[in-house]
N, C-alpha and C positions, 0 to 999 in steps of 0.2 A: 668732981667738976673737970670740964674740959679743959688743960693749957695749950691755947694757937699759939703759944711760944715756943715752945719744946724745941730744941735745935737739931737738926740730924734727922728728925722723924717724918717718914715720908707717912702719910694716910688717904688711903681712898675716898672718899666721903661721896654721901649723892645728894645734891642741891638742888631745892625746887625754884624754878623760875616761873612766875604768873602774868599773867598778863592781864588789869579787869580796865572794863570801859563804864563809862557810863555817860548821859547825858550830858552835854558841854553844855551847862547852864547854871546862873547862881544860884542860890539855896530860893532864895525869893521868888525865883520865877518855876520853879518844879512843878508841875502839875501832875505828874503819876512817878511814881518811888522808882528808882535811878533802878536798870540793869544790869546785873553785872556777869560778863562772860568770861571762866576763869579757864585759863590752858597750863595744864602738867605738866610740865617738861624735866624728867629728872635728869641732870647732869651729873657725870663723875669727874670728879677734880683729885690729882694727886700734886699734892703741892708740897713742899721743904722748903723752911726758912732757915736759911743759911745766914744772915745777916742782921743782926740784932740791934745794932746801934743805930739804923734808921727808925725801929719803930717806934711813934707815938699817939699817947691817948686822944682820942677825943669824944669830950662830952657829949650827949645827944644833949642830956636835960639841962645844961648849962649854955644857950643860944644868946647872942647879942640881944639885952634886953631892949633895946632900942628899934631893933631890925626890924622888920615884917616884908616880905615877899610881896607884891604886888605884880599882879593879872591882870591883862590887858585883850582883849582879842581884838583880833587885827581882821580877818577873814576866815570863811566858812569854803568847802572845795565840796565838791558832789549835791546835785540836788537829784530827785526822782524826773525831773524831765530833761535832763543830762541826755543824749545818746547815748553815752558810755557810763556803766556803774561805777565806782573805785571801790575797795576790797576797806574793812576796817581796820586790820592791823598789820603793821613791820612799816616799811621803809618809804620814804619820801626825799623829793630830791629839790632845790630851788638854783636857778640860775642867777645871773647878776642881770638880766633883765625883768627877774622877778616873777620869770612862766614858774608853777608849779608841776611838779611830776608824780603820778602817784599813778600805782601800778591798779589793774580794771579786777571787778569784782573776780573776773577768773585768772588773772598772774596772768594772762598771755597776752595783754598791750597794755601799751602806759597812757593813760590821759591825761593830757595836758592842759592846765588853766593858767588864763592872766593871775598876777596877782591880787586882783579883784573879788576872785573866784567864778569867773565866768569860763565857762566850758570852751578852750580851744578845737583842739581835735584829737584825734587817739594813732600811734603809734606803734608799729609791731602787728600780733595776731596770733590765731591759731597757726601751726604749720609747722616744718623743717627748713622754709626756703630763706632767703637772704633776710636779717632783720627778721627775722617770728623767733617764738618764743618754745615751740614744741606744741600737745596736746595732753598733756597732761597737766592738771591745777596744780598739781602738789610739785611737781620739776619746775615749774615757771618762775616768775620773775621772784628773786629773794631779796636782792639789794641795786639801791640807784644810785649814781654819786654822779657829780658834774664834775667834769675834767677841764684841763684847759683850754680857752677860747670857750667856753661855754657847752662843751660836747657832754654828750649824755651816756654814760655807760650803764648801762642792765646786767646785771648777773643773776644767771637763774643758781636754781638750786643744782644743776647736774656742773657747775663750772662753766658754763657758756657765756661767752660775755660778746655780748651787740653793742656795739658804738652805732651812736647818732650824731651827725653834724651841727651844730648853732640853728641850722634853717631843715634840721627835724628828719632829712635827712638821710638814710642806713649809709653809713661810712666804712666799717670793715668790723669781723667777728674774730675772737681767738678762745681759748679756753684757759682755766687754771686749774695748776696741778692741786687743790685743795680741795676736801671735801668737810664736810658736817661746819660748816661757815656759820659763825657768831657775831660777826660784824666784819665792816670792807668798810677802807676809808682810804680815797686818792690823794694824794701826797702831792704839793704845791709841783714839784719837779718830775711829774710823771708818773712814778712810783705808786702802788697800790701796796697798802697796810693791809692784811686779812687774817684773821682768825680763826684756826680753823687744822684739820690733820691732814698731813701729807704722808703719802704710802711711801715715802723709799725710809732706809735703812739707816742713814745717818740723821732725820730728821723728826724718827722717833724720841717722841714725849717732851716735844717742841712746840708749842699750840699760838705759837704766832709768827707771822710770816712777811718780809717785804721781797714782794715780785715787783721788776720792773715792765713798764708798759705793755710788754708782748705777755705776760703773763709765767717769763721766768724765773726762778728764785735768786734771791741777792744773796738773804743769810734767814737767819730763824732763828727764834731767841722762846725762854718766855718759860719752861720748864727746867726739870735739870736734868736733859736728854736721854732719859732711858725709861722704859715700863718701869713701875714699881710692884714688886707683885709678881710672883707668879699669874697667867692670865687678866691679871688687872687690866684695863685699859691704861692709855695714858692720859696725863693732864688734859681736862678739856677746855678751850678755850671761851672764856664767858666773853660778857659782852662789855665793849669800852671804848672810852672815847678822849680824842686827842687833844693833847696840849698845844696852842693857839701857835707855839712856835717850833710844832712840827718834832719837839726832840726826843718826845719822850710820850707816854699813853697810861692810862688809869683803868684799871677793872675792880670790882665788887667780889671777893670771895668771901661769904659767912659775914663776920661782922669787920671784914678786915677789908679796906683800899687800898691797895698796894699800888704803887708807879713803877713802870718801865722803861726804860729808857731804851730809844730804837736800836743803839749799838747793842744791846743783849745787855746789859748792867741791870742791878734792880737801884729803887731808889726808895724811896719812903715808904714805909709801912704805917697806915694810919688803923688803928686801930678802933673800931666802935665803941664806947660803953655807954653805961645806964639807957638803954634804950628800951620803956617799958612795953613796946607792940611787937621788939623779937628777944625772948630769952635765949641764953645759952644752948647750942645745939644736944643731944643727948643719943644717947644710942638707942636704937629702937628697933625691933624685933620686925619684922618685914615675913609673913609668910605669904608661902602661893605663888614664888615665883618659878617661872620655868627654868627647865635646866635646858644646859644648850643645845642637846638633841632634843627640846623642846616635846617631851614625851611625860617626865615626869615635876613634878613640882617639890621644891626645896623651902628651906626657912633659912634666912641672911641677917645678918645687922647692918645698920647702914646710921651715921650720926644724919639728924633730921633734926630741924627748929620750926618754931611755928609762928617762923619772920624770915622775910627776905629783901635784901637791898642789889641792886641793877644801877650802876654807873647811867645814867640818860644823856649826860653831856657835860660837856667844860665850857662856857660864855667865856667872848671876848675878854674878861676881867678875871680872866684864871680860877674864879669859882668853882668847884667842881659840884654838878646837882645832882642830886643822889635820887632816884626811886623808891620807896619803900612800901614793904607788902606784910602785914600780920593777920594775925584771924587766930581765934577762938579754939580750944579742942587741943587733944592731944595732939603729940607730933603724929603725921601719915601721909603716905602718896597722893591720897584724894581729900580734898577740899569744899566744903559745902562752900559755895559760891557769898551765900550770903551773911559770912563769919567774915570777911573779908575786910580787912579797913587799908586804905592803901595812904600816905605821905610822900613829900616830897621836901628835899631839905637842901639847902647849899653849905657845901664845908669851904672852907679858904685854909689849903694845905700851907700858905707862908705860914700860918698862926698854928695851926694844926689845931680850930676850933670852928663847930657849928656858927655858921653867921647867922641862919633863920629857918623856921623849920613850919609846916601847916598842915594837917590833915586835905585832902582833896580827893574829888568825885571821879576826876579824871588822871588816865596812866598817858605822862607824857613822854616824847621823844624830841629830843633837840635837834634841831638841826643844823649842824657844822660847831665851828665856834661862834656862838651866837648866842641874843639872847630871848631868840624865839625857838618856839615846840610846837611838835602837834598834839591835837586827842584825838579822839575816835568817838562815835555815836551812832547807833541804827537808830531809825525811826520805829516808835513801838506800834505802830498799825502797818506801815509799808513793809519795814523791813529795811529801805533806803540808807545806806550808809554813808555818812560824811565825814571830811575830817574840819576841823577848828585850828584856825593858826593862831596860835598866845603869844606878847612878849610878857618876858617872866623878868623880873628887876630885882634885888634887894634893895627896898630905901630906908631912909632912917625917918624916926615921926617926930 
């Protein structure tokens, strides 16, 4: 059996991240069997736990028996006679006037809706020129955040970043020096949080980043600064989300949450157990990959589990809500879609215990610190894509 304790030991490992949708509706109103679209994304994480006296357990099957989750929807964003499509999955953005931002079925404008869900107007474009986004789907828009005074920043996936004004706007463009970005989160005083690798020298196997405004580096924290490994890659940065007072951030590795604290410190390690949807990761035999003159094919080991948990967000009440992904079958790169069962849980790190936990149809995203998320749904004759805005609560019965 694996110990994620082991002190001193650095390990590669490669983590699946999924992502499934499905219809934003109760179980009572379903009229055809929810679909679900699942994306492989194998991550390499080399990680060393140096610090042992912050970790603690926590229960999955031990949840506040009192507790239960309660779902709420609040609005629905995209319909099919919209001008403008929205895309179904990543990033969304909401102002304090309560406009929606969600990037258009091709990454290359953002459309914008009241908080109603009624269709404003669209933003950006195809192009290179002031405010566009490029012409390619896959470089376009990756992440939204609102800045201060209500300003809207876009980051595509090449590091370009488009600011927009309160009144919509193009205000000025810069770039950041990251690339393979896991999540961007704007810092009350300016400051952009981002995740993700940078090519110089001293910031190798550092997978978290604070730039300030123009998109320079402050410092970088987050690994323990060097490859591991001959040719290994370094730490990659997963995805995570901030604590309500700015000082510190949470990611999902395996069955472990770990906190960061912005100055480069680690802080709690919470540990997962008895959690029957993801067993213990295992080593497992991976043939058929290419080698890197991509001419011949090799056989690898790589630890793989047949469960995955994704940080979704921290709410105003320091809860942190956990994601969760298991399915059926041995461990392996590929996925039958329909083995899939996906949860969603909140942990309360003061306790270091599950507050409430539920199976659900849909994979949400929080938005800020808050205690609303979105889903995602295509329409199964259109095609139409929407997204669903929730408030998610713990309450006691």
């Amino acid at each position: 059996m694996l110990e994620p304790r082991a002190v001193s030991v650095a390990v590669v490992v490669l983590a699946i991240a999924l992502s499934a949708y499905a219809p934003s509706t109760t179980a009572a109103s379903v009229k055809h069997p929810p679909t679900f679209i699942a994306r492989i994304s194998p991550v390499a994480l080399a990680t060393r736990i140096t610090d042992q006296s912050a970790t603690k357990q926590v229960d999955y099957a031990a949840p506040c028996a009192r507790c239960l989750i309660q779902q709420v929807q609040i609005a629905t964003f995209g319909r099919e006679s919209d001008p403008d499509l929205i895309g179904g999955t990543g990033t969304a953005a909401r102002d304090r006037k309560g406009r929606m931002f969600i990037p258009g079925f091709d990454r290359l404008r953002v459309v914008v809706f009241d908080s109603g869900g009624r269709y404003i107007t669209a933003i950006g474009g195809r192009g290179d020129g002031p405010g566009e986004f490029g012409t390619a789907t896959l470089r376009g828009i990756a992440y939204l955040a609102i800045g201060r005074g209500d300003s809207l920043f876009a980051f595509t996936a090449t590091g370009r970043v488009n600011v927009f004004g309160p009144d919509l706007r193009f205000a000025r463009t810069f770039k950041i020096p990251v690339a393979n970005t896991s999540a961007i989160v704007l810092l009350r005083n300016g400051d952009i949080l981002v995740g993700g690798s940078a090519a110089t020298r001293e910031r190798i196997g550092l997978p978290y980043h604070v730039l300030d405004s123009s998109g320079e580096f402050r410092r970088s924290f987050g690994g323990d600064g060097r490859i591991i490994g001959r040719g290994a890659p370094p730490p990659f940065p997963a995805m995570f989300a901030l604590s309500p007072d700015e000082k510190s951030m949470w990611i999902a590795e395996f069955n472990h949450i770990r906190e960061f604290h912005l100055d480069g410190s680690r802080g709690l390690d919470l540990e997962l157990v008895n959690v029957p949807w993801m067993p213990p990761a295992v080593a497992t035999k991976i043939e058929g990959i290419p080698s890197r003159a991509g001419k011949t094919e090799r056989t690898t080991t790589r630890l793989l589990s047949t469960g995955s948990i994704t940080v979704a967000g921290i709410d105003s009440a320091g809860l942190i809500w956990i994601r969760g992904q298991g399915w059926s079958g041995a461990p392996s790169l590929t996925v039958d879609p329909r083995a899939i069962k996906s949860y969603l849980f909140a942990i309360d790190p003061r306790t270091s215990s599950v507050v409430a936990n539920l199976p659900v149809k849909q994979a949400f995203r929080f938005l800020g610190n808050s205690t609303q998320a979105m889903s995602s749904a295509a329409d199964s004759v259109s095609g139409v894509v929407s997204r669903t805005l929730w408030r998610l609560t713990v309450v006691r019965r």
